[in-house]
C-alpha positions as CSV (number, residue, x, y, z in Angstrom):
1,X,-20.0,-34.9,28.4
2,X,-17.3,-35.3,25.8
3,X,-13.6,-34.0,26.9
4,X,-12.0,-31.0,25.6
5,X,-8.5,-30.6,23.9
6,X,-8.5,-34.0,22.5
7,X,-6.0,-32.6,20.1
8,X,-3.6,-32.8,22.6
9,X,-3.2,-29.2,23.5
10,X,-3.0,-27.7,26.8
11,X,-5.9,-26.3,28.4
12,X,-5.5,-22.9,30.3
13,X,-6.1,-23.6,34.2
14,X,-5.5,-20.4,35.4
15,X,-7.1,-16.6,35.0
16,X,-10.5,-15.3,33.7
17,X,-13.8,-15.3,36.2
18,X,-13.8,-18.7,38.6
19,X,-17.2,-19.5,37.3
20,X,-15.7,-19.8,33.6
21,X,-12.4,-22.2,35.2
22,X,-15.3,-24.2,36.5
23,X,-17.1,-24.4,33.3
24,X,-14.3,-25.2,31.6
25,X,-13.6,-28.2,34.1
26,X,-16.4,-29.9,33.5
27,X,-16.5,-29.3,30.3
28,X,-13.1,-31.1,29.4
29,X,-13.9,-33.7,32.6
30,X,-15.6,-36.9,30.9
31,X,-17.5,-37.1,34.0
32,X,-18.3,-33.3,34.2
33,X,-21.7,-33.6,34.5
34,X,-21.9,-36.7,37.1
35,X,-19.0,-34.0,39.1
36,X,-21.3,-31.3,39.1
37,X,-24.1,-32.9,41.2
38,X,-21.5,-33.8,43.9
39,X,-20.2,-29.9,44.3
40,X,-21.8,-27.1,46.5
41,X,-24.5,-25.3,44.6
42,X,-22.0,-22.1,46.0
43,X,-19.1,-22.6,43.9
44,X,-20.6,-21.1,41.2
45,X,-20.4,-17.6,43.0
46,X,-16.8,-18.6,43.8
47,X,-14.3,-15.5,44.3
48,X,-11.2,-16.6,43.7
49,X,-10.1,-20.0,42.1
50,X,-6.5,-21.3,42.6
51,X,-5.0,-24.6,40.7
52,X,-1.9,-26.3,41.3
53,X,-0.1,-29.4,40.3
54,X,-0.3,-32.3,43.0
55,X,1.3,-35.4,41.7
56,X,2.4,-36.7,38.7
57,X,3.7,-39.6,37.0
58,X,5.6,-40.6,34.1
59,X,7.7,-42.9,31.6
60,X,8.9,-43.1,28.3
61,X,7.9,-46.4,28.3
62,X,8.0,-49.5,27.4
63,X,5.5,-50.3,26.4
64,X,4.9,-46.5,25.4
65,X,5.2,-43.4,26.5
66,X,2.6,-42.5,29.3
67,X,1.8,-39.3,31.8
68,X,-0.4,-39.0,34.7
69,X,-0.9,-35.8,36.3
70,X,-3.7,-34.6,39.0
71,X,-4.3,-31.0,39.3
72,X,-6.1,-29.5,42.9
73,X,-8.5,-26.8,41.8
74,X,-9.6,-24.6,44.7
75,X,-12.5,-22.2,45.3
76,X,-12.8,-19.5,47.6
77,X,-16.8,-19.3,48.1
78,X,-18.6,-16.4,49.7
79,X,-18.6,-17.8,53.4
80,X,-15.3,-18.1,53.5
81,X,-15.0,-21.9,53.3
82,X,-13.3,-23.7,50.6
83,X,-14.1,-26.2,47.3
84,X,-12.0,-28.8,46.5
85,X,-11.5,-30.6,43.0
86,X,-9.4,-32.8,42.0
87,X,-8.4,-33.1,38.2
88,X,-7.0,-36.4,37.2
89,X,-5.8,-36.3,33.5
90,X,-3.6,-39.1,31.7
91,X,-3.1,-41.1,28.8
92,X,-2.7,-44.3,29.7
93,X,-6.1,-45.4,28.3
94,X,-6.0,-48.0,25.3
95,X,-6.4,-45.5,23.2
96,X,-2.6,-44.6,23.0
97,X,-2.2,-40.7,22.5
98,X,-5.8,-40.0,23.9
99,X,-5.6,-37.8,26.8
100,X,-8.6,-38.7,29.3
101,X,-9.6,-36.4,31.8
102,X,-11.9,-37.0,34.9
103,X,-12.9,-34.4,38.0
104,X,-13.6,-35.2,41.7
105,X,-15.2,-33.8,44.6
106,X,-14.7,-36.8,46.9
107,X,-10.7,-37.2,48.0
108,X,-11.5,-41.5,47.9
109,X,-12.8,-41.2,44.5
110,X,-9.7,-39.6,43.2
111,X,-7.4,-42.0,45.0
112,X,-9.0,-44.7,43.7
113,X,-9.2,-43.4,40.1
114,X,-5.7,-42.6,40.4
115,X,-4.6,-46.2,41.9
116,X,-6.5,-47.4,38.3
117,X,-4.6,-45.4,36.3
118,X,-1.1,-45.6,37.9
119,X,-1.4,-49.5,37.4
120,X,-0.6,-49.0,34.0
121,X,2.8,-47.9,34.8
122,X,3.1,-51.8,36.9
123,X,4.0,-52.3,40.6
124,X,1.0,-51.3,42.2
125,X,-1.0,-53.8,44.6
126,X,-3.9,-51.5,45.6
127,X,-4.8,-47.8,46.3
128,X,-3.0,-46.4,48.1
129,X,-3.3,-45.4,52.4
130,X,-5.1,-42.3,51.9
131,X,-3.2,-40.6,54.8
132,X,0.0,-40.4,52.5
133,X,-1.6,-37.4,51.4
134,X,-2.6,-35.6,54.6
135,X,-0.4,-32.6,54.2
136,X,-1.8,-32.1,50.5
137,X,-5.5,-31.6,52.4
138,X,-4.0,-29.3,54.8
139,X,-1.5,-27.6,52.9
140,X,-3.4,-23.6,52.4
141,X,-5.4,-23.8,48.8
142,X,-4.3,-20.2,48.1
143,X,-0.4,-19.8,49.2
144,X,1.0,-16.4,49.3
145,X,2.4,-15.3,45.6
146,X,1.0,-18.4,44.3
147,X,2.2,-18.7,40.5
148,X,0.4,-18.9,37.5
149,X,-0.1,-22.6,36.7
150,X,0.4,-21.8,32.9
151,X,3.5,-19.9,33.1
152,X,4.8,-20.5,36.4
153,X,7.2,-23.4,37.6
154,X,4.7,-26.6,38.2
155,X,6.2,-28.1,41.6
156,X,4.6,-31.2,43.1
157,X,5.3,-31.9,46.8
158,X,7.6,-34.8,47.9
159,X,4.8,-36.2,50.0
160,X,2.1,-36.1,46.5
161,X,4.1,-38.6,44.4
162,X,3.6,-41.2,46.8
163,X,6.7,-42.8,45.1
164,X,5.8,-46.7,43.7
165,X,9.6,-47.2,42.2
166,X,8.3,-49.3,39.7
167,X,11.7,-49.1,37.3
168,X,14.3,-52.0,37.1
169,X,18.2,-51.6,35.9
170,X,18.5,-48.7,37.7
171,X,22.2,-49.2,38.4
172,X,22.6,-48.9,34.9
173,X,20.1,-46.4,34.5
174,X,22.2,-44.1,37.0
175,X,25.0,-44.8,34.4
176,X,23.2,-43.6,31.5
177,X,22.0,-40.9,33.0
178,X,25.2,-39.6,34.3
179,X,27.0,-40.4,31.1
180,X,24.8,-38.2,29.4
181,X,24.6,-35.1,31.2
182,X,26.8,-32.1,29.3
183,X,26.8,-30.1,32.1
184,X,30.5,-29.5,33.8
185,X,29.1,-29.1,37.1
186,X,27.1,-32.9,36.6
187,X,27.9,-35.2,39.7
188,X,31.2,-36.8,39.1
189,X,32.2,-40.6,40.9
190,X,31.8,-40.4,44.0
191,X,28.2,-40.0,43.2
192,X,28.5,-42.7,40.5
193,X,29.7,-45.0,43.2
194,X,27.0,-44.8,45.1
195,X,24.4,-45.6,42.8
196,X,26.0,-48.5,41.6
197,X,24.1,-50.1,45.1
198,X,20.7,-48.4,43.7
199,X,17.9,-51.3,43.4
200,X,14.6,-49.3,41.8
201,X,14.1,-45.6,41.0
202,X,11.0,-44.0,39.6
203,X,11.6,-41.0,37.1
204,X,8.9,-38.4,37.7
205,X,8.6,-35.2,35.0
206,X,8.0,-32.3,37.6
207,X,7.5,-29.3,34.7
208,X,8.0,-28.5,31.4
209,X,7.8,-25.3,29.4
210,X,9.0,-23.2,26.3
211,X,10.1,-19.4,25.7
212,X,11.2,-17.3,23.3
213,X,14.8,-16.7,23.1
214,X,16.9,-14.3,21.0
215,X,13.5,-15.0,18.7
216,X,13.6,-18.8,18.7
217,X,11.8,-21.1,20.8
218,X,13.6,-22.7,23.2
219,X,11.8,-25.8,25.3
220,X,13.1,-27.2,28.6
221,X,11.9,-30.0,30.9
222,X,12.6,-31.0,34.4
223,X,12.3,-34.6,35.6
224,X,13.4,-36.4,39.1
225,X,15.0,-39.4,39.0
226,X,14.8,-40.9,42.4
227,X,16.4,-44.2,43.4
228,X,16.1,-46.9,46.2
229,X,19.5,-47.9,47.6
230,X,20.3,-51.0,49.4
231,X,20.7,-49.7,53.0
232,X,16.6,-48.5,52.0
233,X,18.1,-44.6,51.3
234,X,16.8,-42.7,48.8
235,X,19.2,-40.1,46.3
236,X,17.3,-38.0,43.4
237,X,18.8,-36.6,40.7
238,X,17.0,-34.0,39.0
239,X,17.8,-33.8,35.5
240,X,17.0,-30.7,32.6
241,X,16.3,-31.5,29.3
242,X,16.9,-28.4,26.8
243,X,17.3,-27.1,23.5
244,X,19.3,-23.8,24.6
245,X,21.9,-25.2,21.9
246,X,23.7,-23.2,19.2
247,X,21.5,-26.0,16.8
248,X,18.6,-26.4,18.7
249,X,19.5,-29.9,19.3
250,X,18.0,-30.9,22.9
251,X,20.8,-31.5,25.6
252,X,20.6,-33.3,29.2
253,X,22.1,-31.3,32.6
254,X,22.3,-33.5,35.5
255,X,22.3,-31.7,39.1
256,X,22.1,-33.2,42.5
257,X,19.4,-30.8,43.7
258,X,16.2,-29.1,42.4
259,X,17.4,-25.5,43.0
260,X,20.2,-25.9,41.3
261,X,18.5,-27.3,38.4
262,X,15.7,-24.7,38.1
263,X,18.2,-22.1,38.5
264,X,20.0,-23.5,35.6
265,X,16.9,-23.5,33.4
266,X,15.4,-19.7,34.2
267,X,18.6,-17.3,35.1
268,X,20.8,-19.1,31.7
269,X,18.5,-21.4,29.2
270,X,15.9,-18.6,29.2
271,X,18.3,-15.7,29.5
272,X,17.9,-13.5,26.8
C-alpha cells in the first residue's frame, strides 16, 4: 500500500465518520494493509475516534534536517472498549525529504519502530524500557474538551519524549539561544549562568501552526529546548519562532515556561 501526502502536505487526522479516519490510516500507512489484519474486525463500526500527538522528535541537523512524530489514534467501539493505533511518521529515511509513515496495533512494534527511527538522530543504544510510557497507555483516549488535532495546540506529555539528549555544545547552544531571543521578558543572566554548567540538551518541536492576521499569514512554532546540568538537573526553555513582524521576517521569543510561551503566541502573535 503506497503512502499518502508524499508531497509533503499534511494529512487531516481529525473530523468526518471514524470509519473514513481509519481508511485514511491505512491508506497513507506503508504497512496499512499488514495493520489491518492485526486490528479488531469492530473498529470499523467505531463511534467516536480521538487522535493526539504522543512524542516527537527533532533537529535541524547536521547532517539534515529531520522530524519524528507518533500520533495515538483511539476508537471508541460499540462495547464500550477501546482501539489503539499508533502512527509513526518521519523523514529520516534515505530518501531525504520523503515522509514515511507506518501504523501499529502492537505497543512493542511501535517502540521498536520508533527506537529504528530515532537512531538516526545518534545516541541511542537500544529501544527503549517500554514502561517509560506507562502513563501514555493509561492516560483516558478521549479527555474532556479534547482539541482538534488540526487546529488545536499539539502538546506531547513530558513522560512521551523519553528524552535521549543526544546534542553537544550545549553551553554554547544556551548562548545562542538566549542571544537571540527579541523578546524583553527573555531570561536575563542569572539564567545565563546556570547553563553555562549544561552538558547535553535535546531540542524537541512541540507544535507549529499558521493563521490569518490582519489578512496575512502569520506562522509560529514552538520548540523545547531541554538541557542536562552537571549536578544531573534538568532546565527547558521553550522558545517561539514567529513571523508576527511589521516585515514578516521570522523572530525568536525565549520564555522559561510553556504557558508563558503559548500565551505569547495565541492572545498577541495571533491577535487580530
Amino acid at each position: 500500500m503506497d503512502a499518502a501526502h508524499s508531497d509533503g502536505t499534511e494529512p487531516a487526522r481529525s473530523g468526518g465518520r471514524p470509519a473514513e479516519q481509519l481508511d485514511q490510516l491505512l491508506r497513507r500507512a506503508e504497512n496499512g494493509r499488514q495493520a489491518a489484519l492485526l486490528m479488531h474486525a469492530e473498529v470499523r463500526s467505531a463511534l467516536m475516534h480521538y487522535c493526539g500527538l504522543q512524542s516527537c522528535r527533532h533537529t535541524k541537523g547536521p547532517p539534515r534536517r529531520m522530524n519524528r512524530r507518533t500520533y495515538r489514534h483511539s476508537f471508541l467501539l460499540p462495547d464500550g472498549d477501546v482501539q489503539v493505533l499508533w502512527e509513526l511518521e518521519h523523514n529520516t529515511g534515505p530518501d531525504e525529504g520523503v515522509v514515511h509513515r507506518a501504523v501499529f496495533a502492537d505497543r512493542e512494534d511501535l517502540t521498536l519502530a520508533e527506537w529504528e527511527v530515532d537512531s538516526a538522530f545518534g545516541g541511542f543504544s537500544g529501544p527503549a524500557d517500554l514502561s517509560a510510557d506507562e502513563s501514555a497507555l493509561s492516560a483516558p483516549p478521549f479527555p474532556a474538551g479534547a482539541p482538534d488535532v488540526e487546529s488545536g495546540l499539539l502538546a506531547a506529555s513530558g513522560d512521551a519524549f523519553r528524552r535521549a539528549y543526544t546534542e553537544g555544545d550545549s553551553a554554547e547552544h544556551a548562548w545562542r539561544l538566549l542571544r537571540r531571543a527579541t523578546n524583553a521578558g527573555a531570561p536575563g543572566t542569572e539564567m545565563r549562568a546556570r547553563l553555562r554548567a549544561a552538558i547535553a540538551h535535546d531540542i524537541s518541536i512541540v507544535t507549529r501552526r499558521s493563521a490569518v492576521v490582519g489578512g496575512r499569514q502569520v506562522s509560529w512554532a514552538l520548540y523545547e529546548h531541554a538541557f542536562l546540568l552537571l549536578d544531573g538537573s534538568e532546565v527547558s526553555l521553550w522558545e517561539i519562532d514567529h513571523t508576527r513582524t511589521p516585515t514578516g521576517d521570522p523572530v525568536c521569543e525565549v520564555f522559561t515556561s510553556q504557558d508563558a510561551a503559548l500565551d505569547t503566541a495565541v492572545r498577541r502573535i495571533e491577535a487580530t
